[in-house]
DRENNUGU-680047 format. One line per 10 residues: number of its first residue (from 1); for each residue x, y, z of C-alpha. Coordinates in nm, 2 decimals, m for minus. Layout:
BEGIN
NUM = X:Y:Z  ...
***
This chain:
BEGIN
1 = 3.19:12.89:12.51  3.49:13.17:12.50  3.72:13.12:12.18  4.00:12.97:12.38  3.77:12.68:12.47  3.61:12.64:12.14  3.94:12.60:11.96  4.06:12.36:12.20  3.75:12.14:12.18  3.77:12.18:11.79
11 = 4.12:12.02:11.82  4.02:11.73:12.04  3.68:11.65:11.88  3.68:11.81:11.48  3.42:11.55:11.41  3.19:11.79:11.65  3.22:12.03:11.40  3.14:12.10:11.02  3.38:12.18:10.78  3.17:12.57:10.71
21 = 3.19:12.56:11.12  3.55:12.48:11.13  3.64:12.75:10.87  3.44:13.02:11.07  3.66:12.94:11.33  3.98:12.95:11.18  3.86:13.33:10.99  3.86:13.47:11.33  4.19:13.65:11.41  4.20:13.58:11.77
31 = 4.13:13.20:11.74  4.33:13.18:11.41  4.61:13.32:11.68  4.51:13.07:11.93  4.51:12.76:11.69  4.86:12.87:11.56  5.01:12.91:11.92  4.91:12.61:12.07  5.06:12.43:11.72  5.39:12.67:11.80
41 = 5.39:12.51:12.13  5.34:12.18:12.08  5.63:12.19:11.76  5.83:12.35:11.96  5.95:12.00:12.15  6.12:11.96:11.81  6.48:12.13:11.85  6.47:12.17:11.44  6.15:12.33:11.48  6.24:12.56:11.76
51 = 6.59:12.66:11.55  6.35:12.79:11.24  6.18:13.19:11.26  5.78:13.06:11.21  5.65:13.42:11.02  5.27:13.32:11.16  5.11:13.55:10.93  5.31:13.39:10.59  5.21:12.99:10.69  4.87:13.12:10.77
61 = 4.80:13.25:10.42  4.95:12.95:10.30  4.74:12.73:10.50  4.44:12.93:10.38  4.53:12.89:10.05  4.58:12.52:10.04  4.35:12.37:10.27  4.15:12.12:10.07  3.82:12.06:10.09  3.74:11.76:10.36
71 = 3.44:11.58:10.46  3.25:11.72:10.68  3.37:11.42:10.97  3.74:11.38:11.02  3.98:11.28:11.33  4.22:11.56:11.51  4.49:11.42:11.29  4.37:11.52:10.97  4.37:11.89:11.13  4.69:11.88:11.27
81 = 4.83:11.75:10.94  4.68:12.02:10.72  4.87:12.29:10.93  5.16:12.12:10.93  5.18:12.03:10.59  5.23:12.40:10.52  5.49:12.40:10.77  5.68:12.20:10.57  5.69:12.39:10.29  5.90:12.63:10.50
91 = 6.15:12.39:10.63  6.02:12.28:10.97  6.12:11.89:10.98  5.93:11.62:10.94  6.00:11.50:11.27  5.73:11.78:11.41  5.46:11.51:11.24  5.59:11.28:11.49  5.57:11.48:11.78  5.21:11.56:11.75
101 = 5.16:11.18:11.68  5.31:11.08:12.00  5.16:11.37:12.23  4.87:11.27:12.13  4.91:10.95:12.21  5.01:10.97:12.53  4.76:11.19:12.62  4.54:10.92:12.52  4.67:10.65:12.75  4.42:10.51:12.97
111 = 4.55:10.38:13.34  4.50:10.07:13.25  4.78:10.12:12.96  5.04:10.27:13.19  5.21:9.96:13.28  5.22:9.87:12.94  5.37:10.19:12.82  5.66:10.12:13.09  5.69:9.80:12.99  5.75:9.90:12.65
121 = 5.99:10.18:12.76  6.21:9.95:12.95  6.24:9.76:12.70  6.33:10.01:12.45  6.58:10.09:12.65  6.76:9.75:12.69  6.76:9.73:12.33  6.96:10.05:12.30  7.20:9.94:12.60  7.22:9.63:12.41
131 = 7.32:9.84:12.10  7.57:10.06:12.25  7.74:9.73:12.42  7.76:9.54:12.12  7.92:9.82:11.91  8.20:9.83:12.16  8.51:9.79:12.01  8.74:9.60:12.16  9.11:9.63:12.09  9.34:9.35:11.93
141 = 9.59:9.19:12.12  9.93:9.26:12.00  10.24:9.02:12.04  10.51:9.24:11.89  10.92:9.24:11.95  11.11:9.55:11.85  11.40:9.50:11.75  11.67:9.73:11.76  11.44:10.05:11.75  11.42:10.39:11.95
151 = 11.26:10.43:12.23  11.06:10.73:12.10  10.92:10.47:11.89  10.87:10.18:12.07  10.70:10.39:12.36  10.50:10.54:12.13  10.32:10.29:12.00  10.25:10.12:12.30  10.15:10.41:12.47  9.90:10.52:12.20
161 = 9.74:10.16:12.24  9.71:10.22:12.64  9.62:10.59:12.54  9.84:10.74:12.76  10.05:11.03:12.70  10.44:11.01:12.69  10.65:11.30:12.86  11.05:11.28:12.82  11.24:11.42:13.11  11.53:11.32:12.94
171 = 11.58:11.37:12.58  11.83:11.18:12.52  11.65:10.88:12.62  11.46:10.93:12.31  11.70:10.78:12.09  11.81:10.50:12.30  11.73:10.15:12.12  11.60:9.84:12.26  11.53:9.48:12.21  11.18:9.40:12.38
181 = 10.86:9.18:12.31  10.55:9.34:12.40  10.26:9.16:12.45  9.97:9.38:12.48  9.75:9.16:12.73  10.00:9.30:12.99  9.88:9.62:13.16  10.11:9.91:13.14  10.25:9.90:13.46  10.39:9.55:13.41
191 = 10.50:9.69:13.08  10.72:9.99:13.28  10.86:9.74:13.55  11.01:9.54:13.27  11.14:9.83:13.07  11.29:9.95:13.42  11.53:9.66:13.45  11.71:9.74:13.19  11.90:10.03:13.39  11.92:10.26:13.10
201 = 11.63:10.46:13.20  11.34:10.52:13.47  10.98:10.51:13.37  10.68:10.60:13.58  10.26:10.63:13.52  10.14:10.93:13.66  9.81:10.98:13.57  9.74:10.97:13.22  10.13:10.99:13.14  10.43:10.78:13.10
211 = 10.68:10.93:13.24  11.06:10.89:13.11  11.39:11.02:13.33
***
């Protein structure tokens, strides 16, 4: 069995090996290198983890010089978990647990699971659609008269609720004053073809904008 092969198999089955058999492994400089990579690979679906500098060398001391003594029998987890306990110490996330959790997980799913994995993935994702809908917010209907007040202003609080942009072609529209009741249930158009009546000025949507001549 090359050293590739015999680090991969101690990954998937540890309880094949013995803890002095496991720590012969780990001595060797090309397997240590091999063990490390594959870890680097796997954390590296975390973006945190892929945003930190790993100095392999450093977190390999550290690893050699807190691994605890274990039982000669225990799962792929415990292995996993003793590297990347060290790697926490340096900053890596905690989310990088997770990720090696849930690889390995799905790795393990049988055939027979895989309609129950969708299942449960479909169903994550209404709850998330459900979520985002719910947390809509909806705006308030407004029933409000202005009274005697600019058009600057007027316009520009009803086009911030429609968010549009206003655009004056004529200035001196902007201080022209009005009597109107706005009632925001009415879309903006209706909103310009009664403000157009009054003569004084022409409005227009184009776009994004309300348009004043």
């Amino acid at each position: 069995m090359d050293k590739l092969t015999q680090v991969i198999d101690m990954i998937e089955h540890p309880e094949h090996y013995s803890e002095s058999q496991i720590k012969e492994i780990l001595q060797d400089e090309e397997s240590r290198q091999t063990y490390l990579t594959m870890m680097e690979m796997r954390m590296a679906f975390d973006k945190e983890a892929t945003e930190k500098d790993l100095d392999v060398d450093k977190e390999w001391q550290l690893f050699a010089e807190q691994h605890p003594v274990v039982k000669s029998r225990f799962d792929w987890h415990k292995l996993a978990a003793s590297f990347i306990g060290v790697c926490l110490l340096s900053g890596i996330a905690f989310a990088a647990i997770h990720t090696f959790s849930s690889h390995r997980q799905v790795e393990e799913t049988s055939a027979g699971d895989t309609s129950q994995v969708k299942v449960a993935s479909f169903t994550n994702t209404a709850v998330v659609s459900d979520k985002a809908t719910s947390t809509d917010v909806k705006k308030e209907i407004v029933h409000k008269t202005f009274d005697n007040v600019s058009l600057e202003t007027m316009l520009g609080e009803m086009a911030e609720y429609y968010g549009v942009k206003i655009v004056f072609q004529n200035q001196e529209a902007k201080q022209l004053r009005f009597y109107y009741e706005w009632n925001s249930e009415n879309s903006l158009q209706s909103v310009v073809d009664e403000l157009n009546h009054s003569q004084q000025i022409i409005l227009s949507l184009d776009n994004e904008q309300l348009v004043v001549e």
